[in-house]
N, C-alpha and C positions, 0 to 999 in steps of 0.2 A: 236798270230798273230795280228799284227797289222789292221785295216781297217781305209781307207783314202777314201773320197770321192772328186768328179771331179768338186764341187759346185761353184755355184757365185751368184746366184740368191739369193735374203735374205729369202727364204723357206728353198733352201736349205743347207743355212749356217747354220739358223738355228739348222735344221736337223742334220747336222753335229755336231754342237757341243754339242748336245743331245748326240749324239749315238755313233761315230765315234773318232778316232782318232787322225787325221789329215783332210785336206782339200787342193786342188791344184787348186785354183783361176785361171782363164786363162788369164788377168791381173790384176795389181793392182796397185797402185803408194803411195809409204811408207808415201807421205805426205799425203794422204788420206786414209788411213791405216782403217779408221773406217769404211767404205765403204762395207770393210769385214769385220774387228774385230768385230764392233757390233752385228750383227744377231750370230754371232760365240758365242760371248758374252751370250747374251739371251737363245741360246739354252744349253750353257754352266751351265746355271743357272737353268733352267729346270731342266736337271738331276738333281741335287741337291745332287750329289754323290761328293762336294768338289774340283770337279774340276777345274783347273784354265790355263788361256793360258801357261802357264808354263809346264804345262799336254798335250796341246795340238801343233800340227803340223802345221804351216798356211806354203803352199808349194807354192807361186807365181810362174807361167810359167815366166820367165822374157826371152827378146827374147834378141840376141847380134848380134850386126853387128858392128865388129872393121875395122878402116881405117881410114886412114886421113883427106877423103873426106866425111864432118859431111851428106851433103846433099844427098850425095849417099847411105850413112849407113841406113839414114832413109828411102830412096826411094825401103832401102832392106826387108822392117818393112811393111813399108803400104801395100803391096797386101794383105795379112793375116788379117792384122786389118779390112782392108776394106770389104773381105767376109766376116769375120763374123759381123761387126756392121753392112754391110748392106744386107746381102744374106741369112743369117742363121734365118729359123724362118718365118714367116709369118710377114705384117708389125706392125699388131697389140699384136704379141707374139716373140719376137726377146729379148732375155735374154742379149746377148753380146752387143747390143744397149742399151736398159737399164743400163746395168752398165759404159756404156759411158756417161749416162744421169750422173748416182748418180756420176761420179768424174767430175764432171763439165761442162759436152762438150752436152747440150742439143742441141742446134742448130746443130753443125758438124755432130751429131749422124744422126739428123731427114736428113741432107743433104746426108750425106753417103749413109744413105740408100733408097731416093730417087733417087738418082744416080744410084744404084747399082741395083733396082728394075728393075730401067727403063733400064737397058742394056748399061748402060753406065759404066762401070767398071772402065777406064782409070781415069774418071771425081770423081768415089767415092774414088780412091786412091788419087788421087790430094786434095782431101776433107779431109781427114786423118789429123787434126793438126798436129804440130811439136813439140807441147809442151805437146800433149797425149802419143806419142813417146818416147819423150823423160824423160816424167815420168815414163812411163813403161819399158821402156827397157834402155839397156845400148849400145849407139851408139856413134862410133866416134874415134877419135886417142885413146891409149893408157891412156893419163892424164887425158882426161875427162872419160873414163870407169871409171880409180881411185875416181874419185874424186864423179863421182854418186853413187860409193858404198857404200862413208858414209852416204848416206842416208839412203840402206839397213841397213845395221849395228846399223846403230842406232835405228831403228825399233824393230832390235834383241834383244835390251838391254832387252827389257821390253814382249817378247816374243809377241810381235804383228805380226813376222814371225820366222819360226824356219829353214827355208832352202830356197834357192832359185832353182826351177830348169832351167837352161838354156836354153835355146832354141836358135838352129843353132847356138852352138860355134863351131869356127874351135879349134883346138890345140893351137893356139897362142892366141887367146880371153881365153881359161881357162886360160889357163901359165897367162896371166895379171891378172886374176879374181882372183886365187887362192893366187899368190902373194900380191893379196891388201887385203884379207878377212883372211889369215893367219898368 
């Protein structure tokens, strides 16, 4: 039996590639791939039982919103990103903030979730970049799905993720997915 853990924080990526399986990041964005590879890495070396990302499972949540309308697709994104960078957690213990930090977005992160403390919810979705978005998920018409896929894919080459799992696909966002990645 396989065992996969739910990790993102670099403990317990770590951890994970100590001991585990796989791992299902809640996001991640391929061109900062190392963000999770490495503690995966590190713990991967720990064991010391030969194992190699090759061996192992890196499973990013990635969220999908297809449609024409690029701004709405995203505006489908941000409630989700915005409770957990800014709601989940205490301000001083908030794990899904931090890994907003380590993929760049220091400043949006501390905003979001001062927004979102203060009861301002509408103000911390507003706050949500469009380019954190759009690294982590696949938003927008049909060609642009295609076309952020090569960036999964190419991730894949080198086992720096072994699956993606989807989040809120309709039937027609896989039907595109499956056709670009098959």
């Amino acid at each position: 039996m396989k065992i996969y853990t739910a990790s993102f924080a670099p403990a317990g990526l770590r951890t994970a590639g100590e001991v585990a399986d796989g791992v299902l990041p809640f996001f991640m964005a391929p061109e900062k791939a190392e963000a999770i590879t490495a503690p995966v890495l590190e713990g991967i070396a720990k064991a010391g039982d030969g194992k190699t990302l090759a061996d192992f499972d890196i499973v990013p949540y990635v969220r999908v919103a297809l449609g024409d309308d690029l701004a709405g697709c995203r505006d489908k994104i941000r409630p989700q990103l915005a409770l957990y960078i800014g709601g989940m957690g205490a301000r001083s213990k908030n794990y899904y903030n931090d890994l907003a930090k380590r993929l760049g977005y220091e400043a949006s992160a501390v905003e979001i979730q001062d927004h979102f403390l203060a009861g301002r919810r509408r103000e911390a979705e507003a706050a949500v970049p469009d380019a954190l978005i759009d690294e982590t998920s696949l938003v927008g018409p049909k060609d642009r799905i295609k076309d952020r896929l090569e960036a999964w894919k190419e991730v894949a080459k080198d086992h720096r993720i072994g699956t993606i799992l989807l989040v809120g696909a309709t039937p027609e966002a896989l039907r595109v997915v499956a056709e670009a990645v098959l």
